[in-house]
C-alpha positions as CSV (number, residue, x, y, z in Angstrom):
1,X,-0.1,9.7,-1.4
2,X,-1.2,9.0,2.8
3,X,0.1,6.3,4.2
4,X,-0.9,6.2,7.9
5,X,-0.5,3.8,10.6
6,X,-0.4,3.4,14.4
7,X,1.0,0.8,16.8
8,X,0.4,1.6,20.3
9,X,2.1,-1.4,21.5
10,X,5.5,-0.7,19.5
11,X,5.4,3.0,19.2
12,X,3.0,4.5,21.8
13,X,0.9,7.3,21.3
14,X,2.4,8.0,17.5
15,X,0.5,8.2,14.3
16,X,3.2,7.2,11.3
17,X,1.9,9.5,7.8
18,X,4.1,8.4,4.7
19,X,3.9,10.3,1.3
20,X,6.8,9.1,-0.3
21,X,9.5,6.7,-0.8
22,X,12.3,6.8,1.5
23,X,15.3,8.6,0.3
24,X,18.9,7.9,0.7
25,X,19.8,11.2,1.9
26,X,17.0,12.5,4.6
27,X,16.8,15.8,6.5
28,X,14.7,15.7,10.2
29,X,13.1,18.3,12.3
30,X,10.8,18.4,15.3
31,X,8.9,21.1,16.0
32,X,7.1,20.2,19.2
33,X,5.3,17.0,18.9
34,X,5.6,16.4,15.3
35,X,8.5,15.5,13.6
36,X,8.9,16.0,9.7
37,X,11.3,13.9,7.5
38,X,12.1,15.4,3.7
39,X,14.5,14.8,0.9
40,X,17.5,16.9,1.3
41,X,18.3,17.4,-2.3
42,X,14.3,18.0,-3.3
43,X,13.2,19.6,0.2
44,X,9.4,17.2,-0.4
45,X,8.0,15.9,2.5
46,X,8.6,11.9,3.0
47,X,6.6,11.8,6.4
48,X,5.7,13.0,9.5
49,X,5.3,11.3,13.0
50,X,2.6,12.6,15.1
51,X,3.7,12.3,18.5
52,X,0.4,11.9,21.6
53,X,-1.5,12.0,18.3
54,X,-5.3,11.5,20.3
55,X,-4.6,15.2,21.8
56,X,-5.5,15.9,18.3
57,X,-7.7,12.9,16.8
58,X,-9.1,11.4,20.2
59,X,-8.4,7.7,21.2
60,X,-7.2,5.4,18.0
61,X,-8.7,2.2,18.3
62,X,-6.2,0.4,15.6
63,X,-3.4,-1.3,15.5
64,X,-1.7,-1.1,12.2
65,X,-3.0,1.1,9.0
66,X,-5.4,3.9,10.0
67,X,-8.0,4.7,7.4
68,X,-7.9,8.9,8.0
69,X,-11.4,10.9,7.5
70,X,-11.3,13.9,5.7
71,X,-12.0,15.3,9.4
72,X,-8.7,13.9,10.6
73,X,-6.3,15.1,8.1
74,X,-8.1,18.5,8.5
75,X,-6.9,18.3,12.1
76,X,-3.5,17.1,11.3
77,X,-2.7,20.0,8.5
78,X,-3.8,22.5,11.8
79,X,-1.4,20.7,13.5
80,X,1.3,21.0,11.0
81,X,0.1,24.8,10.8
82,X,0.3,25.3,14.3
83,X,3.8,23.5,14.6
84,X,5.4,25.8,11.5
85,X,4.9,22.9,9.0
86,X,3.3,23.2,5.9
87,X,0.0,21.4,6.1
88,X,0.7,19.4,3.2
89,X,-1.3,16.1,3.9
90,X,-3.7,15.7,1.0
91,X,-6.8,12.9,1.8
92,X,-6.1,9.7,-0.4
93,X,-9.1,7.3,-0.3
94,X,-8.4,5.9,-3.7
95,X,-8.6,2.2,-3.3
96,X,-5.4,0.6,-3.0
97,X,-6.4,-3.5,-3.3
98,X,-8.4,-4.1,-6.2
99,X,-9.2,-7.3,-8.0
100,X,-7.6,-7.6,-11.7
101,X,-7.3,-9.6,-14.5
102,X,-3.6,-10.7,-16.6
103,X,-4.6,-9.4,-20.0
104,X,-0.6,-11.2,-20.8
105,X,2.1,-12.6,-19.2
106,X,5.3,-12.4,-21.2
107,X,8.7,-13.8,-20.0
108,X,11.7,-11.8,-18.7
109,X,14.4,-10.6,-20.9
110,X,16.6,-10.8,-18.3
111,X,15.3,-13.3,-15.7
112,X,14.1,-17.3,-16.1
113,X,11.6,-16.8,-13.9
114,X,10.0,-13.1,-14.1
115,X,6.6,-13.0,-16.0
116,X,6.3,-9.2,-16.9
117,X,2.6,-9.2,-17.4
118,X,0.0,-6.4,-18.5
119,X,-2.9,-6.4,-15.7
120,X,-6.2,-4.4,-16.0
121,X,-7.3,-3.1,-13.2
122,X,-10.4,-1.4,-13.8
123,X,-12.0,2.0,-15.7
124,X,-9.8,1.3,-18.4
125,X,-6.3,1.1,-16.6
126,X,-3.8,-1.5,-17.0
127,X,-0.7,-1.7,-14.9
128,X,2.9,-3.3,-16.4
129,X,3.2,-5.4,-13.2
130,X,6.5,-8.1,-12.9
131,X,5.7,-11.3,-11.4
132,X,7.6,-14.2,-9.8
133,X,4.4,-16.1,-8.8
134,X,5.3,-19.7,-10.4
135,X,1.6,-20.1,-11.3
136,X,1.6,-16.9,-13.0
137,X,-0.2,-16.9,-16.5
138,X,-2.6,-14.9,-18.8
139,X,-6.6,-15.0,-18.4
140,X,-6.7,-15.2,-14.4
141,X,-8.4,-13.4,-12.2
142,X,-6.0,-12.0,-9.2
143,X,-5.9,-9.1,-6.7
144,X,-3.7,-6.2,-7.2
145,X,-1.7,-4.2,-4.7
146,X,-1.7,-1.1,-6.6
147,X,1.0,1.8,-5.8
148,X,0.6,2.9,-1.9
149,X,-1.3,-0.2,-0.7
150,X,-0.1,-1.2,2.8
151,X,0.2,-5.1,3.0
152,X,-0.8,-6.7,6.7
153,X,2.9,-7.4,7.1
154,X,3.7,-3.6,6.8
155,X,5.4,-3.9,3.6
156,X,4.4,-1.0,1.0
157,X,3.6,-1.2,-2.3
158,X,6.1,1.9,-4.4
159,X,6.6,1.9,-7.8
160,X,9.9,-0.4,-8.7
161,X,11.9,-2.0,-11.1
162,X,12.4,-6.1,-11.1
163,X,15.8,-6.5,-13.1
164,X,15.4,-3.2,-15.6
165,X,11.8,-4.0,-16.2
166,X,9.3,-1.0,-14.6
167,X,6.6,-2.2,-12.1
168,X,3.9,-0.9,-10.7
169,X,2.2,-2.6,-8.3
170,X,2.3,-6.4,-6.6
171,X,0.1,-9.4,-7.8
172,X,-0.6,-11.1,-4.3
173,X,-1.2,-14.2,-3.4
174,X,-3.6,-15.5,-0.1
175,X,-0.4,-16.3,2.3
176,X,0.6,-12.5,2.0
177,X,-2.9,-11.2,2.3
178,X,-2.5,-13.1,5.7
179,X,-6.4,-15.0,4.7
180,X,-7.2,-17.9,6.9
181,X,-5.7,-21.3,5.7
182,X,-3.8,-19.7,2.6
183,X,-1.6,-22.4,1.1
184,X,2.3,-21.2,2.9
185,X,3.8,-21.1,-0.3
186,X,4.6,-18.6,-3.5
187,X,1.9,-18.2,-5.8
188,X,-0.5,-15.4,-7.0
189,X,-4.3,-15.8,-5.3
190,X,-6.4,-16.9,-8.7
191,X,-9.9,-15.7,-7.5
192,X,-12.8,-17.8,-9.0
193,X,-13.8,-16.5,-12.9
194,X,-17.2,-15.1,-11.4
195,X,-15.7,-13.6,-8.0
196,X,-15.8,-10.0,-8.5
197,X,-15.4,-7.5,-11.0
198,X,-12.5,-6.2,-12.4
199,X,-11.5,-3.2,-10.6
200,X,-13.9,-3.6,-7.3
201,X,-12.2,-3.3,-4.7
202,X,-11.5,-6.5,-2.9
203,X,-13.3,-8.3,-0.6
204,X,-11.7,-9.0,2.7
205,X,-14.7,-10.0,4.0
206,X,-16.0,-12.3,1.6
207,X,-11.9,-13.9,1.1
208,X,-11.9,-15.3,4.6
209,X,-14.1,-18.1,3.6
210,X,-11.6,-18.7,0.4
211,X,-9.7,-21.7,2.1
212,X,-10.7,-24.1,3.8
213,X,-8.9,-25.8,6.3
């Protein structure tokens, strides 16, 4: 898992890389200009910041997640190397929103409103994802924030549990994709029967013109 993102504004000149979920107990350490932050009891790597990050990568022109070439995380494991890290960053262009379909949607044991539903989401995969979406339901067509997707409010996506029940991923709906004119209000995105396939990645593009005003 690579998780990167930059905010100039908030942060300056830092790159934020997250592999893993936070942990309650962290260890930190800055060697230079990077600073590494690991699990104390399993000594894996959680993140790094990347401190006057464009000496190394040249001017970032983003402002929230950055979509790292293989190039880039090349450059970033020298600088780890360089810094006496372990260049442990490992390229992850696996796409992370991806449209799906609810095979089922089965209540809660424990909750009276949880769906726990089984989702396909392409080449065979389905996902066991839990749902609080009140127009949640089988045989819809929805878009999937798998494990590691980023959401435009910053949020990320890890593998949970929703009252005992195992999740793995999010069921979205427009308002938290942040699309133009999306209804303010819970309730999964139901894409069109025809709108893409199962498992293509979602269409950004294409979604802005999904509501209209």
């Amino acid at each position: 898992m690579l998780i990167t993102s930059y905010n100039p504004t908030e942060l300056g000149d830092t790159l934020i890389a997250i592999l893993r979920p936070d942990t309650a107990d962290q260890k930190i350490e800055t060697h230079q200009n990077v600073t590494r932050i690991s699990d104390t009891a399993t000594g894996e790597t959680l993140g790094y910041n990347f401190f006057e990050v464009s000496k190394t990568l040249g001017k970032l022109d983003v402002n929230g997640q950055v979509k790292l070439t293989e190039t880039q995380v090349d450059q970033l494991n020298k600088l780890l190397t360089a810094t006496n890290f372990e260049p442990d960053l490992v390229l992850d262009t696996a796409d992370k929103f991806v449209v799906g379909y609810v095979e089922s949607a089965e209540a809660h044991p424990k909750s009276d409103h949880l769906l726990v539903t089984k989702t396909q989401v392409g080449e065979g995969e389905s996902l066991q994802i839990v749902s609080g979406s009140p127009n949640m339901q089988a045989d819809i067509l929805v878009v999937v924030a798998k494990v590691g997707a980023m959401m435009p409010d910053g949020l990320i996506i890890w593998p949970g549990e929703l009252r005992g029940i195992e999740s793995d991923g999010m069921i979205v709906s427009g308002r938290e994709l942040q699309l133009p004119n999306a209804p303010q209000r819970p309730g999964a995105l139901i894409l069109p029967a025809d709108y893409q396939k199962v498992g293509e990645p979602f269409d950004f593009d294409r979604a802005q013109g999904l509501f209209t005003a």
